[in-house]
C-alpha positions in Angstrom: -15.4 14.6 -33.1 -18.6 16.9 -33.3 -19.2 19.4 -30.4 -22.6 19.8 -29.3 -24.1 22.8 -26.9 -27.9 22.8 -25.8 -29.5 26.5 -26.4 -32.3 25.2 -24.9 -35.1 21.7 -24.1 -35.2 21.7 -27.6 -32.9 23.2 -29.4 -29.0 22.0 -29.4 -26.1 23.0 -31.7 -23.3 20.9 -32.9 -20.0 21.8 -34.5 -17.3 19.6 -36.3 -14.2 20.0 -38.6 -16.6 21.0 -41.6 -19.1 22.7 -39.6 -18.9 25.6 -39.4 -16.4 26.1 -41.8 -14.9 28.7 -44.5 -13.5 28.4 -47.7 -10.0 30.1 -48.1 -9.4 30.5 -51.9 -10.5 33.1 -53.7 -12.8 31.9 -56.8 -15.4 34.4 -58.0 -18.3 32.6 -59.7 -21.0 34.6 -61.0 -24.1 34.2 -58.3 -24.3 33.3 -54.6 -26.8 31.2 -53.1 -27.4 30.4 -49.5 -28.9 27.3 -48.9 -30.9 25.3 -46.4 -29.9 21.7 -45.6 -31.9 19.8 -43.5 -32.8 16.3 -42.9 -34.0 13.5 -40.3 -33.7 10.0 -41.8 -30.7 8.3 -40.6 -27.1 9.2 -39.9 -28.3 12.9 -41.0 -24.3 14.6 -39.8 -22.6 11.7 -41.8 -24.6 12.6 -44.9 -24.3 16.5 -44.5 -20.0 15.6 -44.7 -21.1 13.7 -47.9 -22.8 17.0 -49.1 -20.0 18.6 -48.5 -17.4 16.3 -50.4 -19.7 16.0 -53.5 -20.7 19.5 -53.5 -16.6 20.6 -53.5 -16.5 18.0 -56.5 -18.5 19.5 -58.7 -16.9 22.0 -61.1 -20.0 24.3 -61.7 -20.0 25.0 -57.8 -18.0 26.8 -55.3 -18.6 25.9 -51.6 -17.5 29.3 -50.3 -19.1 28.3 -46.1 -20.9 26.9 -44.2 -22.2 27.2 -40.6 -23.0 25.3 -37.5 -25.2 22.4 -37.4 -28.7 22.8 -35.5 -30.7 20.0 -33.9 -34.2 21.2 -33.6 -38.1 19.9 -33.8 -40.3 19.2 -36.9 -42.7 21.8 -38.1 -45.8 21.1 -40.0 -45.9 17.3 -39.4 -44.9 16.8 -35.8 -44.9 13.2 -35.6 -41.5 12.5 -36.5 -37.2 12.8 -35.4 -36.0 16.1 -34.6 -34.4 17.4 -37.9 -30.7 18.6 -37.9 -30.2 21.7 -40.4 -27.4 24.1 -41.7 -26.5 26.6 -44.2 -24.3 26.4 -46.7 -22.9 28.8 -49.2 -22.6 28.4 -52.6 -21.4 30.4 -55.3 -22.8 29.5 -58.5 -22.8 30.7 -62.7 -26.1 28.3 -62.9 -29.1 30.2 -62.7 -31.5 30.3 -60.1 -33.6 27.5 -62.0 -31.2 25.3 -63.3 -29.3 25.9 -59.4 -32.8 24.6 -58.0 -32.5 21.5 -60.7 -28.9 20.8 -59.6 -30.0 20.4 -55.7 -33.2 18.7 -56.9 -31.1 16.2 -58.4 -28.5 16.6 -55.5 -31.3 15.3 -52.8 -32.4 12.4 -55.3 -28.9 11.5 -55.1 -29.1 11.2 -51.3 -32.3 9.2 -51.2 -34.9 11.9 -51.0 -38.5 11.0 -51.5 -41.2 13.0 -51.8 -44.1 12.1 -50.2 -46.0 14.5 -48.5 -45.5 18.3 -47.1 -43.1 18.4 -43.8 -42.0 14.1 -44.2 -39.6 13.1 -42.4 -36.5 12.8 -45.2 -33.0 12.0 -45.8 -32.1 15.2 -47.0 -34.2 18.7 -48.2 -32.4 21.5 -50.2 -33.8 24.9 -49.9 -32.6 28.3 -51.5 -33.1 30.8 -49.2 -31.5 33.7 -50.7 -30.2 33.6 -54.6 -28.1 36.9 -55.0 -30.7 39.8 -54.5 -33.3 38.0 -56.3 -36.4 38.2 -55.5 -39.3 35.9 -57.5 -42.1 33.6 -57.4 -42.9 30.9 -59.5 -44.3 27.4 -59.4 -41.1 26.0 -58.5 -39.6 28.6 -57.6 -40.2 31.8 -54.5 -37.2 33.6 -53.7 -36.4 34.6 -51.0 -37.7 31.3 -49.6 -40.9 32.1 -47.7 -41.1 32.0 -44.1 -37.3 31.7 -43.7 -37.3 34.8 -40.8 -40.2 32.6 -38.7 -37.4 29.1 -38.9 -34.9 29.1 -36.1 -34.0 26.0 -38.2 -32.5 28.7 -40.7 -32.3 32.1 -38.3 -30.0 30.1 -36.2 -27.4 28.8 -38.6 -27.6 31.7 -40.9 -26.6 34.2 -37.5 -22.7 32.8 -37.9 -22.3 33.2 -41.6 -20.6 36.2 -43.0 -22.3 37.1 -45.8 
C-alpha cells in the first residue's frame, strides 16, 4: 500500500515496496545511468512497478535503485494532470546511444506517443546523468539540460546514494 506525504499545495510524495528501493547484489556492469521516469496518462504508479519488473528482466540491464515517487505539476504545457516522476538507477555495458535507444523503445512499449513538447504521456524516459559524460548531440545532451531547475528530478534524485 503506497505512502503519500504532502511537501506542499502542490507537491506530494509517495512511497511503496519498490519505491524507494535498493538493489542488494553486487553486479558490476560497465556504465551507470540515472534516469528520469515520469508520466501522467492513466494508472502512472501501476505502470512505474511494470518498469520495474521489465527493466529487472532484461539481461543487458542492472536496476541497481530507485527513489521515492513525486506527484508534482506540468511544465511547459500546463493544461494537463499533474505528472508523478522518479529516478531510477541503472547500470548498463550499452552505450549512452544505444542506452537512449533501449528506453526509446522501452516507452514505445508502454504506449508513448509523441506528439508535441511537454504532452501529457503515458510514460517519458530521460537520462540525466550517463557516468561522467558530458555531450550534446541531436538526440542526445548529457547531462540532461535543465535537470538542477526540475523539482520533478531535484526531489527524487536528493534520496539516492550515488
Amino acid at each position: 500500500m503506497p505512502l503519500k506525504r504532502s511537501l506542499s499545495k502542490t507537491l506530494s510524495v509517495y512511497t511503496s515496496e519498490r519505491f524507494p528501493w535498493i538493489c542488494k547484489q553486487g553486479f558490476k556492469k560497465r556504465h551507470q545511468a540515472v534516469v528520469g521516469v515520469g508520466g501522467n496518462i492513466g494508472d502512472v504508479r501501476r505502470r512505474f512497478e511494470h518498469l520495474f519488473f521489465d527493466i529487472q528482466r532484461d539481461k543487458r540491464v542492472t536496476l541497481r535503485q530507485t527513489s521515492l515517487i513525486l506527484k508534482n505539476p506540468p511544465f511547459g504545457f500546463s493544461e494537463q494532470e499533474d505528472f508523478l516522476n522518479t529516478i531510477i538507477v541503472i547500470e548498463t555495458s550499452m552505450n549512452a546511444k544505444v542506452f537512449l535507444e533501449y528506453l526509446m523503445r522501452l516507452e514505445k512499449k508502454f504506449g508513448r506517443k509523441r506528439s508535441f513538447a511537454n504532452a501529457p504521456r503515458t510514460l517519458d524516459l530521460d537520462i540525466i546523468f550517463f557516468d561522467n559524460l558530458v555531450m550534446d548531440t541531436d538526440k542526445l545532451t548529457l547531462p540532461h539540460p535543465a535537470w538542477m531547475e526540475r523539482e520533478s528530478v531535484l526531489i527524487p534524485l536528493s534520496g539516492l546514494r550515488l
